[in-house]
N, C-alpha and C positions, 0 to 999 in steps of 0.2 A: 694407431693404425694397424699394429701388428695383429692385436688381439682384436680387432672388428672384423680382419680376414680369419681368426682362430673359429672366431663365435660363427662366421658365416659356412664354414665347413662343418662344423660342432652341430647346427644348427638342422642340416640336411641328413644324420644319423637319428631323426626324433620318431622315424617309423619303429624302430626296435623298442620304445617304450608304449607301455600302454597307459601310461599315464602324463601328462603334465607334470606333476612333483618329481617321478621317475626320470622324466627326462632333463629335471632341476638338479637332482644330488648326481645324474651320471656328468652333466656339465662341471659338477664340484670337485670330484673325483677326478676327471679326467684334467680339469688345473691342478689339482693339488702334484697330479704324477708330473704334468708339465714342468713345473716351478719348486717342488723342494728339491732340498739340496743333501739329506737322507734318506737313505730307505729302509725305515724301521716301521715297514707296513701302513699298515691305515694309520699309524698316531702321526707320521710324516704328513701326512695330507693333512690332518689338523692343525698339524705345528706351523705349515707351510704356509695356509693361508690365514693363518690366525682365527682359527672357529674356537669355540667352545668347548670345555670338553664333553657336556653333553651329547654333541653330534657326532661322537667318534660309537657309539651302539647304532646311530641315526646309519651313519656309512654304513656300515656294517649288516645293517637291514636293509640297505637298499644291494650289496652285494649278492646277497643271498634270496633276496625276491624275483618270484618269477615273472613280475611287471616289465622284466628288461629281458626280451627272449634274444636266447644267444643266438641263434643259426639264424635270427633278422637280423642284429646287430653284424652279423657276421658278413652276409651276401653285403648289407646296406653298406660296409666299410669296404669291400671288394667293389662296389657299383663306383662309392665316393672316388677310389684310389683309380680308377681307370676311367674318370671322367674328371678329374680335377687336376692328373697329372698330365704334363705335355709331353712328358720325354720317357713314359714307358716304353723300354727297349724293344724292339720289333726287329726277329729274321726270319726271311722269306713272309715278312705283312705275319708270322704270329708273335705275341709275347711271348717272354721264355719264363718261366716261374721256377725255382730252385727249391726244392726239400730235402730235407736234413733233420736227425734227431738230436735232441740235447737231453743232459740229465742234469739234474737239479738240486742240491745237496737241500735236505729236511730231514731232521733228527724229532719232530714232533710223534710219540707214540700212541698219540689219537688223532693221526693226521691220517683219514683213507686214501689210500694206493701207495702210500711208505714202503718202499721195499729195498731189497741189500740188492746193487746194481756194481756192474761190473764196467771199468772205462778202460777203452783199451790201451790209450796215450797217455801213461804215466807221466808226473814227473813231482818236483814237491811240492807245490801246490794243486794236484793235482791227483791224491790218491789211487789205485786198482780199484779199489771195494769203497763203496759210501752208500748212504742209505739218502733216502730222496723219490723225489718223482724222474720216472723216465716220459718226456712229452716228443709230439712228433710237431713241425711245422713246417709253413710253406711259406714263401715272400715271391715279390714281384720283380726283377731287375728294372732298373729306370735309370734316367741318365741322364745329366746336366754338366754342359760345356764337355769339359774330358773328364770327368768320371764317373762310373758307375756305382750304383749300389742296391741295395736289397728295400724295398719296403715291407715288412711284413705283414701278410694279412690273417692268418691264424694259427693258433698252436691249439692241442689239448693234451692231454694227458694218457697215454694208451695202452700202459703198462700198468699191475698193481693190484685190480679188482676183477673180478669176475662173478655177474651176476648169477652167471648158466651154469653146471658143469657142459652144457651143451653146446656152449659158444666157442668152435675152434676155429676163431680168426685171427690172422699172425697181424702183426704191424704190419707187414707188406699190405694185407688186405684194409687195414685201419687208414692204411698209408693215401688208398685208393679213393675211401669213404672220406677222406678228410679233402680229395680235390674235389670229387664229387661235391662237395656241400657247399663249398663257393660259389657253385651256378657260372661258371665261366661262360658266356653264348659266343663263344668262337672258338677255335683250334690252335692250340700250344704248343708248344716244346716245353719237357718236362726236365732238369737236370737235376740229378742227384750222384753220390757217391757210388762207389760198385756193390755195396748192401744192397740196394734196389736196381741192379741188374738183374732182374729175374723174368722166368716168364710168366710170373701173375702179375706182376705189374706192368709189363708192356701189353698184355692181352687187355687189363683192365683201360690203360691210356687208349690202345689204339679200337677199343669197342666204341669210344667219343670221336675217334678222329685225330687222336693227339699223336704225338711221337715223344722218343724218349732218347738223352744223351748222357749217357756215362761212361764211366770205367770199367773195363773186365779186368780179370783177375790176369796174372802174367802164367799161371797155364791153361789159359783158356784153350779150347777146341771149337771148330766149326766144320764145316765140308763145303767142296762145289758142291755145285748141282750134278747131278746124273747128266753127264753126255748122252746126246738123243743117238736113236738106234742109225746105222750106218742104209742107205736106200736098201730097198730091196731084201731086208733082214728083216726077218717073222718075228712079232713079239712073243716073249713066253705069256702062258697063262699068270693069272693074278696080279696084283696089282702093279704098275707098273712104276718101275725103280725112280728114286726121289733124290738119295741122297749118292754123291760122287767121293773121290777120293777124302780122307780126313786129313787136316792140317791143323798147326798148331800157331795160332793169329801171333803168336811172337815170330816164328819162321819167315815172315812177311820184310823183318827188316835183314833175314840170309840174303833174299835176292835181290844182287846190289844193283840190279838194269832195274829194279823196279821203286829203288827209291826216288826222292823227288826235293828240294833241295827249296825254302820258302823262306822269309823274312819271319821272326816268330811273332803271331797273331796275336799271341796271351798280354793280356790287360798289365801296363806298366814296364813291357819290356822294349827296348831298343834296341838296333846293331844288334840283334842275336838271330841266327841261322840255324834254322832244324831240318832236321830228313824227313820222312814222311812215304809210307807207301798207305795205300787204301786196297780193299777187295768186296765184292759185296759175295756174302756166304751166307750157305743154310745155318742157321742154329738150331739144335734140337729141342732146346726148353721150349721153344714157339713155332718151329718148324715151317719158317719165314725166310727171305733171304733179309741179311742184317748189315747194315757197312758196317766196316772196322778200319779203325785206321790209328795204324801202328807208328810210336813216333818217338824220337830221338833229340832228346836235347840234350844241349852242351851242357850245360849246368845240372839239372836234375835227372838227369838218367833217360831210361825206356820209359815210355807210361802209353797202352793199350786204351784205348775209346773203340766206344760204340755208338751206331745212330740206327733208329727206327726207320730213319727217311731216306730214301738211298735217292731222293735227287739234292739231300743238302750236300754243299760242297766240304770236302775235309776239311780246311784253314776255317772255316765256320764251325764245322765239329771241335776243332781245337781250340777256338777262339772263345766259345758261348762255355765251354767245359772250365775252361782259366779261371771262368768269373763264378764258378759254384762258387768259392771262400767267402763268398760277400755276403753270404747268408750267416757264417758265422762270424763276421765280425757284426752281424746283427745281433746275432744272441748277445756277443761281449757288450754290446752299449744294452740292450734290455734288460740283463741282467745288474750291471754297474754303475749303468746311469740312471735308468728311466726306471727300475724298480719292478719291471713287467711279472718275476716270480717273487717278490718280496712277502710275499701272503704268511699267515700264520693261525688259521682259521683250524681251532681244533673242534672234535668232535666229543661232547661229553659224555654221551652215553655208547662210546665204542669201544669196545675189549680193547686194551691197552697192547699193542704191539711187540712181539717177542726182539731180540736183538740180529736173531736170525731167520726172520722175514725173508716169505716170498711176496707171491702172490696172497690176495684175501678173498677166501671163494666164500660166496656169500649165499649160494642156495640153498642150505639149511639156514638160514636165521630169518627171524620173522618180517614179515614185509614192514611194518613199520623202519627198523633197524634198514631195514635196504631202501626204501624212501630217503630215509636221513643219509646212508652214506650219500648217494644221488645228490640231492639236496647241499651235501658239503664240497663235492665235485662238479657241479655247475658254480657254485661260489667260487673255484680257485680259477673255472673258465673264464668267468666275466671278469673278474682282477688281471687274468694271464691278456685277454681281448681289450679291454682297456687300456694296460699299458699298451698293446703293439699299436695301437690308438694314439696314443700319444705321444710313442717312438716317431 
């Protein structure tokens, strides 16, 4: 019964292929990631369902084929997820969708976009310096009985290669192209970390209609607004004044008439009591007014939010921000369980990788050579699309 509801969702992802067979080995692949109990790459999907081992070049060519176009497989698993799911999380009537980077340990020296990355959260298993892919990803929050958690709908890789010298787009911008490409047809709330507080990213959110909820930094700045001119006072020439006095969004919890005292909102806590003051302020990177709301808990300290929406309410700011983590305890099950970066797909005709890699800029070398890298970098996409498929 289980796997007649598998095969019935499995079933409605067959616009992404352009073949019948294609859409036979992505059904094979996506049980194998289901059901084994290793992840030692494609040979697990072998071992897992007991194929041959002929058909482990067979996978392998269907990975790498472009019969399975990724940005259909991609919207069509986004259409799937928010038309099969009943308990996608909804404030104020939008979804809230969560983005976050992970980095991915690969010592392959013919693996394109290998590069020496740097993690900020040490610890020992946990290295400073590893070499690997850096990917960016997005997931859905959804929600059944009392708990929440992340579905993922795409990752890629955004770091490593560079076709142009002429392409200077940062991962903020990469950040934007990768919601873009979902095809979302309604208005979100975006939650990320305080890396993507910025004003390229909320200009790109709010050019859709979106809004955006994160962290600032704890010496963030803002200002009021300019106080309007007093009656009967002549304005000066040029343009006329925008920005009012400067303040510092931590100074918010100094004035103590303006705290506010709430039950805390954040996913899995009980009996716990936080302060909270709110202001809605100009920011200069966007030149908007932005809420911020400055907050005090007993346990964890200060922690600064922001929201694009100045009609959502704060305890909602604090509430929908709680639940970013859940996109990393996504990565921990796709990486550990489900296999999603387990790939191993080298490249044989690619200059073999120095130990102290960066980036691989690739516009001197011959278009063949950049075809192929291409070509090995959509392979590790529909593997990385695949597992969050089967996460």
């Amino acid at each position: 019964m289980l796997w007649r509801h598998w095969w019935n969702l499995v079933c409605q992802l067959r616009p992404a292929c352009s073949r019948g067979r294609t859409f036979l080995w992505m059904m094979t692949a996506l049980a194998g990631m289901t059901v084994r109990t290793d992840l030692r790459g494609v040979t697990s999907i072998v071992r897992a369902l007991g194929l041959r081992p002929i058909y482990y070049d067979r996978i392998l060519d269907f990975v790498h084929s472009a019969a399975l176009d990724l940005d259909t497989l991609t919207r069509t698993w986004r259409n799937l997820v928010f038309k099969a799911h009943p308990g996608i999380l909804r404030v104020e009537g939008r979804p809230v969708l969560v983005g976050d980077g992970i980095k991915v340990a690969k010592a392959g020296r013919k693996m394109p976009a290998v590069k020496k990355l740097h993690q900020q959260s040490e610890s020992n298993t946990k290295p400073e310096y590893i070499f690997g892919h850096s990917c960016q990803a997005v997931a859905v929050l959804a929600q059944a009985l009392l708990s929440v958690f992340a579905i993922p709908l795409t990752c890629r890789i955004h770091e490593g290669v560079v076709f142009s010298n002429r392409d200077k787009r940062t991962l903020l911008d990469k950040m934007i192209l990768l919601i873009d490409s979902l095809g979302i047809p309604e208005p979100f709330y975006f939650v990320a970390d305080a890396y993507y507080g910025t004003g390229r990213i909320i200009r790109g959110l709010l050019a859709q209609g979106n809004h955006l909820v994160t962290r600032v930094k704890s010496n963030a700045v803002a200002w009021y607004p300019a106080p309007p001119l007093p009656p009967g006072a002549s304005r000066r020439r040029g343009r006329p004044r925008k920005y009012g006095n400067k303040i510092k969004v931590s100074s918010l919890l100094k004035k103590v008439d303006r705290l506010q005292e709430a039950a805390s909102p954040i996913y899995g806590e009980k009996d716990v009591t936080i302060q909270w003051a709110v202001a809605d302020l100009l920011w200069r990177p966007v030149g908007t007014l932005i809420r911020f709301v400055a907050v005090i808990h007993p346990h964890r300290g200060v922690i600064l939010l922001m929201s694009t929406d100045l009609n959502l309410a704060p305890l909602e700011i604090i509430r929908i921000y709680g639940l970013r983590f859940k996109i990393e305890v996504s990565f921990k099950q796709a990486l550990h369980v489900i296999g999603a970066y387990a790939y191993h797909f080298w490249m044989a005709a690619m200059t073999p990788l120095r130990r102290v890699s960066g980036n691989q800029y690739l516009h001197r070398k011959p278009q063949s050579y950049r075809d192929g890298v291409r070509r090995k970098m959509a392979a590790y996409h529909r593997h990385m699309q695949l597992g969050l498929i089967a996460q």
